[in-house]
N, C-alpha and C positions, 0 to 999 in steps of 0.2 A: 442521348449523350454521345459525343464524337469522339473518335477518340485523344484529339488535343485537349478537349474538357478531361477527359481521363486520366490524361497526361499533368495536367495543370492540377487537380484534386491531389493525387500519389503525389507528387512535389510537396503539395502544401503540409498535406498530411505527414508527412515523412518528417519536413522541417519543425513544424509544430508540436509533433509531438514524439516522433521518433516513431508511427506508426507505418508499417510497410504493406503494400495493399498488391498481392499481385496481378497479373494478368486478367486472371480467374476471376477476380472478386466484382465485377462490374453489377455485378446481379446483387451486392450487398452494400453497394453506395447507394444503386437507386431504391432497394428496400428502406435504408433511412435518410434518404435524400430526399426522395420526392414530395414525402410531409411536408417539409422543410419549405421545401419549392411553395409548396399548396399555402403556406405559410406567411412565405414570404410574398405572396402576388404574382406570381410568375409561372408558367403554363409545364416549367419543364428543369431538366437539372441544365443544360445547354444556359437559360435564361436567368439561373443561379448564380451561372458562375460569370455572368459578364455582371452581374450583378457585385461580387466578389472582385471580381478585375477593378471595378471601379471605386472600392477604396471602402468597399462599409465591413469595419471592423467587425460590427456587431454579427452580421451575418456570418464572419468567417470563424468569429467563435462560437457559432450557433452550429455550424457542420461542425468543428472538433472536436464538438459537443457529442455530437450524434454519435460520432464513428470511435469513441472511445471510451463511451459508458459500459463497462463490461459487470457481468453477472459476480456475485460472493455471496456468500451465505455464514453462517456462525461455524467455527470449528472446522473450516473447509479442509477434507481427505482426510481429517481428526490424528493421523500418524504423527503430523507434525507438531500439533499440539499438545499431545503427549509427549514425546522428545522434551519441549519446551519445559511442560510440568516433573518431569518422572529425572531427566539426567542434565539439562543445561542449567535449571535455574538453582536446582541440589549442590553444582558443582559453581556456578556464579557465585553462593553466597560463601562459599566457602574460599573463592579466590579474590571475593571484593569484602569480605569481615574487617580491613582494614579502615577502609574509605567510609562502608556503608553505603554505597550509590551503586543506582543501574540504569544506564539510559538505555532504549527500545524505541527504533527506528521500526514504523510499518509503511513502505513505500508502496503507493497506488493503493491506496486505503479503501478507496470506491464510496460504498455506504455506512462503514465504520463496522464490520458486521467481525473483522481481523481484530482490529484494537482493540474492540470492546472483550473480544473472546482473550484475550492475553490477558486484560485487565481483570478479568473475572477470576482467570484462574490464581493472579497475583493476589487478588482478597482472600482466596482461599487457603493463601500460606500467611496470612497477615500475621502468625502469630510469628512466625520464623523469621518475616521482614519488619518487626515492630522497629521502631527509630530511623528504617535505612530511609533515602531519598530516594525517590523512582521516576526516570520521566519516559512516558510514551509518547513520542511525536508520531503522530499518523498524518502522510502525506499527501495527497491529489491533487491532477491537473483541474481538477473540474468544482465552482464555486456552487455548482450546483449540489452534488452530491457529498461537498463538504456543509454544506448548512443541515442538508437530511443527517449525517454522521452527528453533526452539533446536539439536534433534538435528540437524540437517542431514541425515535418515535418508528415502530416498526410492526407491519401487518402481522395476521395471525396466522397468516404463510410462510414469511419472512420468519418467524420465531418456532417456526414447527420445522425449518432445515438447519439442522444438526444441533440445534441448541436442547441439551438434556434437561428433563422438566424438572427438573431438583433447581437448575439454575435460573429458568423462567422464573420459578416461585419464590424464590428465594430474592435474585435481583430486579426484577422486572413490577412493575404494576400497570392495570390496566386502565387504559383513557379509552373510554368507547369501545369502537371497536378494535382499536389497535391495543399494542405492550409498550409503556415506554420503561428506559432503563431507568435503574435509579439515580439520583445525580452525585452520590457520592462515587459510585462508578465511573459515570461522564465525564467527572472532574479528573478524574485520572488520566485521560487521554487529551493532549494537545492537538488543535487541525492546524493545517497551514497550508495553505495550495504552494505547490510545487509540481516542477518539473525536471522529469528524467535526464533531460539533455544538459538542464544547467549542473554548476558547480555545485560538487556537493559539501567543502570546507566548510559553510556558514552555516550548517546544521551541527560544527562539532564530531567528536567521537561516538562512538557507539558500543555497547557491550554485545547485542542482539540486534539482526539488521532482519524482517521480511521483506522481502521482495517477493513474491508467487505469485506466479500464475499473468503475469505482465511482461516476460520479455521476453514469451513467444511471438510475439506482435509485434520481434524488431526484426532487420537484418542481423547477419553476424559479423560483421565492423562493429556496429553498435554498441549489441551485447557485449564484445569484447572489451571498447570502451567502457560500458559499465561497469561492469567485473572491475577492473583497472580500478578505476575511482572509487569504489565501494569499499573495495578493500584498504584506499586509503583513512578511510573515516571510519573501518572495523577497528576494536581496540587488540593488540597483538594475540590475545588467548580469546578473541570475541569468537559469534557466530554469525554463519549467514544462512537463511532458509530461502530455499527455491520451491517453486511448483514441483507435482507427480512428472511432468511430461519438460522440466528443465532441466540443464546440467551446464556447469565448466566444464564437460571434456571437452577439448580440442577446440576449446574458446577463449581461456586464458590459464598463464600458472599461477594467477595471486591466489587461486582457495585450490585446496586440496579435500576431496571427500570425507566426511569424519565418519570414523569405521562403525556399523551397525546402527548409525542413525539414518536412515532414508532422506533425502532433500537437505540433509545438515554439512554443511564445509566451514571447515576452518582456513583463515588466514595463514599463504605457503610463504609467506616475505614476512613474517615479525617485524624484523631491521625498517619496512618503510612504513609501521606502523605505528612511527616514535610520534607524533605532534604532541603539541600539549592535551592538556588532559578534556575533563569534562565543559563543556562550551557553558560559559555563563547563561542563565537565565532560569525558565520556570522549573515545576518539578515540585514535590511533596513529600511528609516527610507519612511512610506508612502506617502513621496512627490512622492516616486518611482513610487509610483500606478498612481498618475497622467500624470506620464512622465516630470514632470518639478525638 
């Protein structure tokens, strides 16, 4: 690889997806590059990318592919999921009793391994949410890894990181060798490929926004932009959950840390959180959660 190919790859990647690849990392294009390469007919990543230059779409979603399928698992760092169960959704029903609704945004969804653990633990209050409406939209760049999230079909490795076997047993049943979830579960959780860069208004408000463990992997222009927008489409008393190794400090003011919850911020602008309300469309109403 030269390093104009270098050059030309971090561009692409940056603008696609808002991935930043430093200096350093040349040793982790060609680890999932050169498949790629072997793949596509071509001897080298040099030979990809004129490949690339020369107009085939398919190929350049085929690297974005590569270089931003990142690892998750059930309950990832479990702090935040508690948060979620133990004081945010205790204190949502109490401040949406009105409405009856809760929308839940999981941005960079991956394998659905996020959604589905929210969704799980939503069944588990079903008696407390009986009547309300819920929608979880879970998000990703990747049409791959949103068809895996669709099946809910997951190895027996994949279900042994962090998923508690009360839950396994409970939601889960076995096809072969794999777990698939159940589909009243499934049903709970909306996919839609999306990307971080675009607008995020046509997704509507949100009560609960995740984002973790994805915007290590940007600059901080970026991030800062993000933060900025997300906070537009939080609802004024919503939340936002970031990764162990993330933070707003000294990246913007629209969230401010919420006290004693680890990776939880609230919206520091209320005022620019006025839009209209819940975005038309799907959603259910939580009889679902009990399956009746």
């Amino acid at each position: 690889m030269t390093p104009l190919d270098y050059e030309y790859l971090q561009k692409l990647l940056k603008d696609r997806s808002g991935l930043v690849l430093s200096a350093d990392k040349k040793y982790l294009l060609e680890s999932r590059l050169l498949p790629l390469a072997r793949k596509a007919g071509v001897p080298g990543i040099t030979d990809l990318v004129q490949k690339m230059k020369a107009g085939s779409e398919a190929l350049i979603h085929d690297v974005v592919e590569a270089m931003t399928t990142n690892e998750t698992f059930f309950f990832r760092d479990k702090t935040p999921f508690d948060h979620f169960k133990d004081s945010v959704i205790p204190d949502l029903i109490k401040a949406r009793a009105g409405r009856k609704s809760l929308r839940i945004w999981c941005a960079a969804s991956s394998t659905g391994q996020e959604p589905y653990s929210l969704a799980m633990l939503l069944k588990e209050k079903s008696a407390e949410l009986a009547g309300w409406r819920i929608e979880i939209i879970a998000t990703d760049l990747s049409p791959e890894v949103l068809e895996k999230s669709k099946a809910g079909l997951y190895t027996q490795f994949e279900v042994q990181r962090g998923l508690p076997i009360q839950l396994l047993v409970k939601y889960f049943k076995q096809v072969g060798t794999m777990w698939q979830l159940n589909a009243d579960v499934r049903s709970m959780v909306q996919y839609r490929q999306f990307n971080l860069l675009q607008d995020f208004t046509a997704l509507g408000k949100f009560d609960v926004i995740f984002c973790r463990n994805v915007l290590i992997y940007f600059d901080q222009a970026t991030k800062s932009d993000i933060f900025n927008r997300l906070m537009r489409v939080t609802e004024p008393d919503g939340y936002l959950f970031l990764g162990a190794a993330e933070t707003v400090v000294g990246l913007t003011d629209a969230y401010r840390i919420c006290p004693k919850r680890r990776g939880v911020y609230l919206p520091n602008n209320p005022a620019a959180s006025t839009a209209p309300g819940l975005a038309a469309g799907g959603g259910f109403k939580v009889n679902a959660l009990t399956g009746r």
